[in-house]
N, C-alpha and C positions, 0 to 999 in steps of 0.2 A: 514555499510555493509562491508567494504571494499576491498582494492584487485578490480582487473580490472575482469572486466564481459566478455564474450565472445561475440563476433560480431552475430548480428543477434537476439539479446535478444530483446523484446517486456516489456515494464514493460507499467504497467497500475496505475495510480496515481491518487488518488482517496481522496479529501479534498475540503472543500468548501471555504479554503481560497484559492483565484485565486493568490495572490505573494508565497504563498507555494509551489503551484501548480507548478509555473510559473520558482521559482527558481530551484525547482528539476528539474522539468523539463531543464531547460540548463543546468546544471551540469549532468544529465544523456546525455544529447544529444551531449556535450562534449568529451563521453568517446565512442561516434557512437554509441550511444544505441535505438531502436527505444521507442517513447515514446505514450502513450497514456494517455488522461487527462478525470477525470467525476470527476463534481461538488458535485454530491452526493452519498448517496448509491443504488438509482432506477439504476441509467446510470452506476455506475460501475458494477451492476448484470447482465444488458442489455448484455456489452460488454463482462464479465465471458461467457455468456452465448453461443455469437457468437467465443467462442474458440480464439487461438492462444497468449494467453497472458502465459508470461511466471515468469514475477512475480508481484505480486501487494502490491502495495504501500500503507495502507489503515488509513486513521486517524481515531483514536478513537472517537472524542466526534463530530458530526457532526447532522445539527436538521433533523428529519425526522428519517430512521435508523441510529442506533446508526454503527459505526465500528462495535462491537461484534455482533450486528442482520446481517450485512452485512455478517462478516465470516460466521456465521451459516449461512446464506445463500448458502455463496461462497461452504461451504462444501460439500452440497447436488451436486451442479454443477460440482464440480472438485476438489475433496479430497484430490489430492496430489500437488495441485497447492500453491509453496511457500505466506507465507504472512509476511509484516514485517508492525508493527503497528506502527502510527505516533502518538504521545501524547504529549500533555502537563499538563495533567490530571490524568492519571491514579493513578490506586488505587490497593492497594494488590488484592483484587479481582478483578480486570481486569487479571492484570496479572494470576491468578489462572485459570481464565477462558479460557482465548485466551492459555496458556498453554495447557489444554485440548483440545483446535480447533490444534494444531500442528503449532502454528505461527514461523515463522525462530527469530524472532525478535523486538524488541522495537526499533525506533528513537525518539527519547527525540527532543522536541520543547524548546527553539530554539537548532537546532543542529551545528554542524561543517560543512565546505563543505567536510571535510576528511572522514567524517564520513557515505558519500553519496555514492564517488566514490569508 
């Protein structure tokens, strides 16, 4: 992502692996970021839903919704709400698709910490 975020940012991080979670999570929280954590895409819709999120975090391949049902999702709820998608998976058509949804972004699993803050 990188570059320093402004204080007061909300990101919402959304992967069903808990060290993923876990690790973003202190490296955002490192730089005073506030953070918010869902295991899946039900609870990260949940939280879209009740507002104040200011970017989301979202991994592609997760069971239940997939990442890209989740954006579709997210879209209906808040169209201009940035997304940057976590992958260790993906495929020219993902990327073709989450292109169409207006995603800020791919993070490649495993990533950097540089590449967080």
């Amino acid at each position: 992502m990188g570059g320093k975020l402004r204080d007061n940012v909300r990101v919402l991080i959304t992967d069903d692996d808990q060290n993923i979670r876990w690790m973003l999570s202190l490296l955002l929280r490192s730089e005073g970021i506030e953070v918010i954590e869902a295991e899946n895409g039900l609870v990260a819709l949940s939280l879209v839903r009740q507002g104040n999120i200011d970017l989301l975090l979202l991994d592609l391949k997760m069971p239940g919704m997939t990442g890209l049902e989740v954006l579709h999702e997210v879209r209906k709820l808040d169209v201009g709400l940035p997304v940057v998608l976590i992958t260790g998976f993906g495929t020219n058509e993902d990327a073709m698709i989450a292109g169409r949804e207006g995603i800020r972004g791919f993070l490649t699993k495993p990533f950097k910490n540089d590449e967080i803050s």
